[in-house]
C-alpha positions as CSV (number, residue, x, y, z in Angstrom):
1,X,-1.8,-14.7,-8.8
2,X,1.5,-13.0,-8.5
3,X,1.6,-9.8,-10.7
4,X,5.1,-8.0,-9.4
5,X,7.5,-9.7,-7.4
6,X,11.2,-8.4,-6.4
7,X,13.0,-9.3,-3.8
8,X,11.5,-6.7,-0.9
9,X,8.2,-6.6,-2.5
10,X,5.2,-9.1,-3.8
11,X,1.8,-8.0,-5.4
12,X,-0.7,-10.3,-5.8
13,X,-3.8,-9.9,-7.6
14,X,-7.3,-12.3,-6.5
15,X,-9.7,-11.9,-9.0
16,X,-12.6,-14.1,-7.2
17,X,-12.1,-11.2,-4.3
18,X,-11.0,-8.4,-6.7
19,X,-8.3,-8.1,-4.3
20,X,-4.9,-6.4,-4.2
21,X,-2.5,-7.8,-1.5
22,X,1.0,-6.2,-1.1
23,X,3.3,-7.4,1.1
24,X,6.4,-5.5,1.6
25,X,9.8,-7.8,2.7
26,X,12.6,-5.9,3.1
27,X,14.3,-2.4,2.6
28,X,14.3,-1.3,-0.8
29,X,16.3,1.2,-2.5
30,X,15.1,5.0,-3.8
31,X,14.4,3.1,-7.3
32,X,13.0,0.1,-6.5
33,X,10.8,2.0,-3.8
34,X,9.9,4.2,-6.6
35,X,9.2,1.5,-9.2
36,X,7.0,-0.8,-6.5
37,X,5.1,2.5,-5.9
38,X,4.5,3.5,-9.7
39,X,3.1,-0.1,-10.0
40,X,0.6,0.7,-7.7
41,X,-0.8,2.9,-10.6
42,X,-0.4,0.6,-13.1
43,X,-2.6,-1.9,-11.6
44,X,-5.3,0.3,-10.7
45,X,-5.1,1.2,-14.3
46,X,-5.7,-2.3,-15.3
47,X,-7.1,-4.6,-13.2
48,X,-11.1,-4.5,-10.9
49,X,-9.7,-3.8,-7.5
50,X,-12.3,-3.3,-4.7
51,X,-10.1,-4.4,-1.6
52,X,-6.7,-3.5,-1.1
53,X,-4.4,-5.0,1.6
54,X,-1.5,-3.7,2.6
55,X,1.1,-5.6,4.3
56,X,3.9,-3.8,6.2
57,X,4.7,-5.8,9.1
58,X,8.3,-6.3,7.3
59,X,8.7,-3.4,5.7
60,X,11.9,-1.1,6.4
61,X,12.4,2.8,6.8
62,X,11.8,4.6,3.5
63,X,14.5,7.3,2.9
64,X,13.4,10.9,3.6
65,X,13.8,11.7,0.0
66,X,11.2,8.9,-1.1
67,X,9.5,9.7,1.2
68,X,8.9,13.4,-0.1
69,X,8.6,12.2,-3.6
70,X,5.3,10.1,-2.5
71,X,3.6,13.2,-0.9
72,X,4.9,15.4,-4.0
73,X,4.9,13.6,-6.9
74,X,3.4,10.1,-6.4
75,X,0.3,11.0,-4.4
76,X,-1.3,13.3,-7.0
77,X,-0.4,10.4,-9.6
78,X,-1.9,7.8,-7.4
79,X,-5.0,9.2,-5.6
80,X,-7.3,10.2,-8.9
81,X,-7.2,5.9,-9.7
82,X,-8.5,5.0,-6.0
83,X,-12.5,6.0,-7.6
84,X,-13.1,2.2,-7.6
85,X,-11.6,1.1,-4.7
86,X,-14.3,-0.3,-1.6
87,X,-11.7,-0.9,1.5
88,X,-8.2,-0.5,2.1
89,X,-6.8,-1.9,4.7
90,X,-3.2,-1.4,6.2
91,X,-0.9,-4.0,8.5
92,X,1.9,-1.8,10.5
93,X,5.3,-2.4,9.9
94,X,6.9,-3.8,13.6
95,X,9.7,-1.7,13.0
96,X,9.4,1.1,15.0
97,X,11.2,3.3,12.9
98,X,9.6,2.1,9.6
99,X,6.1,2.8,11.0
100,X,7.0,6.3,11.6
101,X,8.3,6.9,8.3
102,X,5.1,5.5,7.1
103,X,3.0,7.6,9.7
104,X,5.5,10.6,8.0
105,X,4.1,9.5,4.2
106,X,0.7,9.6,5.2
107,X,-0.4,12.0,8.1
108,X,-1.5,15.1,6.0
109,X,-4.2,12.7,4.7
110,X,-8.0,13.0,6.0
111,X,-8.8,9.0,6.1
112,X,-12.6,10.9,6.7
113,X,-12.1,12.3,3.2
114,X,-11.7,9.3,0.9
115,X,-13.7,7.1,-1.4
116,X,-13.5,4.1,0.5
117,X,-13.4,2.3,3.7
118,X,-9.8,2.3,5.7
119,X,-8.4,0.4,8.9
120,X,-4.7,-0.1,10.7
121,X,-4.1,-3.4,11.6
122,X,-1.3,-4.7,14.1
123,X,-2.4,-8.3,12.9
124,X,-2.5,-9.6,9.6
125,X,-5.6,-11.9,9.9
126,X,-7.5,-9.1,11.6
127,X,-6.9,-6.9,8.4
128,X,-7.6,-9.6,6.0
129,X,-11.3,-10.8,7.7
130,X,-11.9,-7.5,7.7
131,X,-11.4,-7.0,3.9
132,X,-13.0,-9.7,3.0
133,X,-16.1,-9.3,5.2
C-alpha cells in the first residue's frame, strides 16, 4: 500500500513482508527532500518494519545544504528508530553525480556498526530477493 507519494518520491508499506520500499523519481527540492526524509521517521514510528528497500536508481543530486542537514540534524533524529529494523538494502542511483552525493550523505557511517543487515545493489531485483530471502 502507498503511504506517501509526491511527485519525485513514493513510499510503500507491505505489511505481509513488513516491508518499506522507497523509490525515489526525480530531483526534489530542499523542502520536499526534507519532508520525504522526516517521513522516514514517521513511519518507523508507526508502522513493523523489518526490511527496508531503498530505491535510487532515479534519484537526482541532493543539494550540498541538504545534504549537511541529513548528517547534522536528520541522522541523529533518524538512527535511534532503526532498533527494529532486520535488512536494509540500497539500489544506486545511475546518475553518476547523484550517487556521489549519496556516497557524500553516508560515508562517515560504519555499515559494521549497525543493528541490521545492509547491501548496495546496482540492480533492483538483486536487492529485492535479497530482502526478501
Amino acid at each position: 500500500m502507498i503511504i506517501y507519494k509526491k511527485n519525485y518520491i513514493s513510499i510503500a508499506y507491505y505489511e505481509a513482508e513488513q516491508l518499506l520500499e522507497i523509490t525515489w523519481s526525480a530531483y526534489a527540492a530542499s523542502a520536499e527532500y526534507r519532508d520525504a526524509m522526516l517521513q522516514y521517521i514517521h513511519i518507523l514510528k508507526n508502522y513493523e518494519v523489518k526490511r527496508w528497500l531503498d530505491d535510487y536508481r532515479l534519484s537526482r543530486v541532493v543539494r550540498l545544504s541538504d545534504q549537511k542537514w541529513t548528517k547534522e540534524e536528520w541522522a541523529p533524529l533518524f538512527y535511534p528508530h532503526v532498533q527494529q529494523l532486520e535488512k536494509m538494502a540500497r539500489v544506486r542511483s545511475n546518475d553518476i553525480s547523484a550517487r556521489i552525493s549519496c556516497e557524500n550523505m553516508f560515508k562517515t557511517v560504519d555499515n559494521s556498526t549497525l543493528p541490521y543487515s545492509f547491501r548496495e545493489f546496482e540492480q533492483y531485483g538483486e536487492a529485492r530477493n535479497w530482502i526478501l530471502g
